[in-house]
N, CA, C and O of each residue as an XYZ file, in Angstrom:
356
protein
N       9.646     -2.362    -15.119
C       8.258     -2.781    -15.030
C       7.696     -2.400    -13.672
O       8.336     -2.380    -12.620
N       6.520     -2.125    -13.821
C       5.894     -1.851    -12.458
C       5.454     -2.885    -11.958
O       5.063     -3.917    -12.505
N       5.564     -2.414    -10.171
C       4.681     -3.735     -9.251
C       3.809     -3.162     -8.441
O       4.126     -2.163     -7.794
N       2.913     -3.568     -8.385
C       1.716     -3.933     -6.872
C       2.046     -4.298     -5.937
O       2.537     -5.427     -5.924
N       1.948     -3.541     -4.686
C       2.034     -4.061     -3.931
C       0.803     -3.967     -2.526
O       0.193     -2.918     -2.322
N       0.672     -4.724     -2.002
C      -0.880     -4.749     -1.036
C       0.016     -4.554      0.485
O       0.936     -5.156      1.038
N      -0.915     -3.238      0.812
C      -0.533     -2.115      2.164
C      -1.972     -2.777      2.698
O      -3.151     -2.767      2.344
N      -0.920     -3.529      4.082
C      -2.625     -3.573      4.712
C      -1.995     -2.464      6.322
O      -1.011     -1.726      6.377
N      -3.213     -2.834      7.606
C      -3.668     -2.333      8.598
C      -3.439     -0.972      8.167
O      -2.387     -0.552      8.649
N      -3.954     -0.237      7.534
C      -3.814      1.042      7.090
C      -4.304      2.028      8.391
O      -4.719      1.377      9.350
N      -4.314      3.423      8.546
C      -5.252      3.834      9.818
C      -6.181      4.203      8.967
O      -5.923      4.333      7.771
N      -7.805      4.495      9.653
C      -9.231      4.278      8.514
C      -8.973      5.679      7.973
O      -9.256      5.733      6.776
N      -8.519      6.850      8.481
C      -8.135      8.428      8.086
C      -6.927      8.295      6.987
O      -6.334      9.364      6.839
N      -6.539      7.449      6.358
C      -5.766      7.558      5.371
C      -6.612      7.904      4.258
O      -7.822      7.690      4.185
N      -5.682      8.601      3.167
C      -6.529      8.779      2.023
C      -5.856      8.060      0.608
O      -4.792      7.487      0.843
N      -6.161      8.022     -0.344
C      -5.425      7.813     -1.511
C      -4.141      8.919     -1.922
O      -3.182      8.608     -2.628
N      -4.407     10.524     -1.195
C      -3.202     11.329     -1.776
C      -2.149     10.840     -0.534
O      -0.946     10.693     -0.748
N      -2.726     10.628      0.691
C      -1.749     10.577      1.954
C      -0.952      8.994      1.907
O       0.239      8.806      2.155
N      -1.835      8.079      1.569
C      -0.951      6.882      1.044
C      -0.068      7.128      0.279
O       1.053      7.171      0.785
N      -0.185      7.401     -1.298
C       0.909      7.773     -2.206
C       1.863      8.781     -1.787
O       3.010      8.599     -2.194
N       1.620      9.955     -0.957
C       2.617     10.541     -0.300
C       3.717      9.932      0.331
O       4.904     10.139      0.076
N       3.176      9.053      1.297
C       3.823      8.296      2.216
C       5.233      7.046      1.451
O       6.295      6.773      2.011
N       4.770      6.526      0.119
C       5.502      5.418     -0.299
C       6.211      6.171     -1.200
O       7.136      5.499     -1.655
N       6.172      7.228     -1.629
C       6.706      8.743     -2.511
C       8.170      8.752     -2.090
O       8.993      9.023     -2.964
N       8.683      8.433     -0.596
C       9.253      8.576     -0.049
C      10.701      7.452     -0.771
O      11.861      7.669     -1.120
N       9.733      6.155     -0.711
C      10.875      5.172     -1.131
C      11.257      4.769     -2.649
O      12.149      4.006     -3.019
N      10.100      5.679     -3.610
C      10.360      5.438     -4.876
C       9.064      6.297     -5.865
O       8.190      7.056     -5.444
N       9.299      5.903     -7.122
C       8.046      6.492     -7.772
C       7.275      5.617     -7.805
O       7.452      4.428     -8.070
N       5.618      6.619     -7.308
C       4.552      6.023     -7.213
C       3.878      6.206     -8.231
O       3.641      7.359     -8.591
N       3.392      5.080     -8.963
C       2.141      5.075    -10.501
C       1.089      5.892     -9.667
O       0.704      7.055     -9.784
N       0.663      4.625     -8.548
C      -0.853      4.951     -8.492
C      -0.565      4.110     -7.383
O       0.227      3.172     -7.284
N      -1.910      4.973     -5.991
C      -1.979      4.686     -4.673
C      -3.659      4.428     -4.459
O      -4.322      5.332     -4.968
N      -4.268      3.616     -3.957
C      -5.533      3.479     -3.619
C      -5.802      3.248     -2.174
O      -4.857      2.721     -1.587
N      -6.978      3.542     -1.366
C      -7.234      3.021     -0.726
C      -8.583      2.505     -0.908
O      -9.376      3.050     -1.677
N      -8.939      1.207     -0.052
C     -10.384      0.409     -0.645
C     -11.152      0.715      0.124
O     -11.236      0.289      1.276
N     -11.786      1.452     -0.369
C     -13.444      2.032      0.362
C     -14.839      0.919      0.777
O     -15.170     -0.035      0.074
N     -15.443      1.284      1.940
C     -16.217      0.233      1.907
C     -17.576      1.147      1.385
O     -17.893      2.098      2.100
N     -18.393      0.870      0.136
C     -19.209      1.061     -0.643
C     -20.372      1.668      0.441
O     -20.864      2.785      0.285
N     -20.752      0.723      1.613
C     -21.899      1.155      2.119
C     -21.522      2.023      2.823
O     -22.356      2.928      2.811
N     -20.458      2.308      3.627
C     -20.353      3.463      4.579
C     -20.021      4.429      3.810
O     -20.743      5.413      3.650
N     -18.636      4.228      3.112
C     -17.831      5.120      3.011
C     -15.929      5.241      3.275
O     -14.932      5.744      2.757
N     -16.426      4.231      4.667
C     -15.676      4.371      5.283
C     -14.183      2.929      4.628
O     -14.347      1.801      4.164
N     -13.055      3.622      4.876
C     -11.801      2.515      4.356
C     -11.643      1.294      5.374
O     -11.696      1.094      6.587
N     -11.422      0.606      4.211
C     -11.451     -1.786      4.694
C      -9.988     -1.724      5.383
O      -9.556     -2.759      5.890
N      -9.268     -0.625      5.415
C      -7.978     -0.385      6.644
C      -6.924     -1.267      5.591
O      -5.928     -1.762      6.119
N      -7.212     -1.541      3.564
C      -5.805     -1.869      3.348
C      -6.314     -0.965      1.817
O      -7.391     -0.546      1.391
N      -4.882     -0.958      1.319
C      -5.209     -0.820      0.064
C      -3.937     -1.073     -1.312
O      -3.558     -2.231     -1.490
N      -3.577     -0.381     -1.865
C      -2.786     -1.077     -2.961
C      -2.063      0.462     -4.176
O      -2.565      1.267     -4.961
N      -0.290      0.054     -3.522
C      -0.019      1.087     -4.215
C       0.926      0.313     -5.210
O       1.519     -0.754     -5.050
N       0.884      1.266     -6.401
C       1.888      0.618     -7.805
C       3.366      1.306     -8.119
O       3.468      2.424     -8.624
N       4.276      0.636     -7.817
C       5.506      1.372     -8.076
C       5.987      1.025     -9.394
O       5.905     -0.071     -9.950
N       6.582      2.273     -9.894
C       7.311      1.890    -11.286
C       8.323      1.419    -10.918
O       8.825      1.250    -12.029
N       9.334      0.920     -9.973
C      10.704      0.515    -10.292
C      10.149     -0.942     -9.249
O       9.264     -0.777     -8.410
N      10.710     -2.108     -9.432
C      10.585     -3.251     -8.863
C      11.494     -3.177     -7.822
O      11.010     -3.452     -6.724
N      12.983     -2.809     -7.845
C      13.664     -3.105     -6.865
C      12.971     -1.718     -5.523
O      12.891     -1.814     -4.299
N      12.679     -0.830     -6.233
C      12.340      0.061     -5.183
C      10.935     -0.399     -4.362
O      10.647      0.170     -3.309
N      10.174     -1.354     -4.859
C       9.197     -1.552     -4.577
C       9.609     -3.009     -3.837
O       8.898     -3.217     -2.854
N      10.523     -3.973     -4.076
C      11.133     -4.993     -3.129
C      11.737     -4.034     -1.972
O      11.336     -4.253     -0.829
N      12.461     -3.221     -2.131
C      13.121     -2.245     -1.091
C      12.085     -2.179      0.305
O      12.359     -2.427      1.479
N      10.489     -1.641     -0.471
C       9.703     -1.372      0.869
C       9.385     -2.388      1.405
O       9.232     -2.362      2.626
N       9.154     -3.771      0.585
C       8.910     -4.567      1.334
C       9.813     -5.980      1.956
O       9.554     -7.106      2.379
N      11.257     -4.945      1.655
C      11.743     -5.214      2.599
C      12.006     -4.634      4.259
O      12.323     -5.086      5.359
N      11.571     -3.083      3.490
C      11.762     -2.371      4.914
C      10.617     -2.738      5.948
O      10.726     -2.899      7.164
N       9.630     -2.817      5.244
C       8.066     -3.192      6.293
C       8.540     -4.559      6.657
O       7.431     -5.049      6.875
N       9.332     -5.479      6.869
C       9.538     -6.895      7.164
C      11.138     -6.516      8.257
O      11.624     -7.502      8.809
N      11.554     -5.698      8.397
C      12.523     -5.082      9.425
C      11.747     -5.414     10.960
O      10.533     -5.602     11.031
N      12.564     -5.445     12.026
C      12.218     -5.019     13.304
C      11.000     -4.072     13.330
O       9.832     -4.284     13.656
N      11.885     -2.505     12.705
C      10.974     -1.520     13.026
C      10.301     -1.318     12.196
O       9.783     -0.203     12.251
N       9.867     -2.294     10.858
C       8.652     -1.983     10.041
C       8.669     -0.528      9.789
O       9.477      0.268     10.268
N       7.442     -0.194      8.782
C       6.770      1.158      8.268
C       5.747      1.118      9.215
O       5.234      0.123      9.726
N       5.430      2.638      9.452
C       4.298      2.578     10.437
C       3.771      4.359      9.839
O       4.417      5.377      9.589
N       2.800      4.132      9.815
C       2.182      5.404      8.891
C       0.804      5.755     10.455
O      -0.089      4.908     10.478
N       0.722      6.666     11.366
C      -0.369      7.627     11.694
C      -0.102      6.346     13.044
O      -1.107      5.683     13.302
N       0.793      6.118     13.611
C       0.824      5.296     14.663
C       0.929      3.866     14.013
O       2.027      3.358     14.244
N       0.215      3.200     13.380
C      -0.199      1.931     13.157
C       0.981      1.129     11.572
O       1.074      1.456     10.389
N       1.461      0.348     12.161
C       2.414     -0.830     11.651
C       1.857     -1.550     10.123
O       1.126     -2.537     10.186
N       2.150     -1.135      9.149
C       1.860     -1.600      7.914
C       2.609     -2.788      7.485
O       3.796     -3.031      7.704
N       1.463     -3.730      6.629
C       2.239     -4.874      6.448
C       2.075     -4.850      4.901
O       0.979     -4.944      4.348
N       3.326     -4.710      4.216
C       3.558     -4.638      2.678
C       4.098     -5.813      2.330
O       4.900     -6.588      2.851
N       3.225     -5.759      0.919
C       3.604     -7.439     -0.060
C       3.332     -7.271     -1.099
O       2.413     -6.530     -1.450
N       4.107     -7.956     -1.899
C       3.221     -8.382     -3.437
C       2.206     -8.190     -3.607
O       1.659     -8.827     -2.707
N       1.300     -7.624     -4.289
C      -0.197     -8.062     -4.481
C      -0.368     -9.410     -5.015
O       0.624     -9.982     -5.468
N      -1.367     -9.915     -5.016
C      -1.802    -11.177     -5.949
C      -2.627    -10.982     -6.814
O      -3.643    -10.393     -6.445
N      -2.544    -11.316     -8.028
C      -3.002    -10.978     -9.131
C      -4.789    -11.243     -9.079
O      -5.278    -12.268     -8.603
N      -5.512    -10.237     -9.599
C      -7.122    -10.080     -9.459
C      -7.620    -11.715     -9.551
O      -7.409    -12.229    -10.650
N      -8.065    -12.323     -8.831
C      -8.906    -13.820     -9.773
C     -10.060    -13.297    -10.434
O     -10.621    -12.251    -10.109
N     -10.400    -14.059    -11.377
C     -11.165    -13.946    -12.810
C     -11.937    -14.135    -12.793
O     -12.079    -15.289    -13.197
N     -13.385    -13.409    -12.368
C     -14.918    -13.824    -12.372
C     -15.247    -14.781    -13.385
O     -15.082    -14.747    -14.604
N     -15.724    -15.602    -12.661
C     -16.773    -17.021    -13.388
C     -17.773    -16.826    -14.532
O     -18.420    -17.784    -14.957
């Protein structure tokens, strides 16, 4: 089964192919996003990639919770679970 997991302090020059590149590394990636901010353009610095294997996707976030963390373009990423969408009213 696949998991979500939420990549934050991203650097704002990341993209959606350079994210999924990057987590490519520790397993197969479904699908990589980064969250755009609508009025600029410009990226909210997190975003949300989907791995098909669970343990490979516990793997990263175990590695981002290490001493030396993941660190993508200088800057220290903090990987987790996502939390599931809440449900408009």
């Amino acid at each position: 089964m696949a998991k979500k997991l939420f990549i934050g302090n991203l650097p704002y020059t990341a993209t959606n192919d350079s994210l999924g590149e990057f987590f490519a590394e520790f397993g197969e990636v479904l699908s990589a996003a980064v969250i755009m901010d609508r009025a600029t353009g410009r990226s909210k610095g997190f975003g949300f990639v989907e791995m098909t294997n669970d343990a490979e996707a516990d793997a990263v976030i175990a590695r981002a919770d290490e001493a030396a963390g993941l660190e993508l373009e200088g800057r220290k990423l903090t990987v987790s679970e996502a939390r599931p969408k809440a449900e408009a009213r």
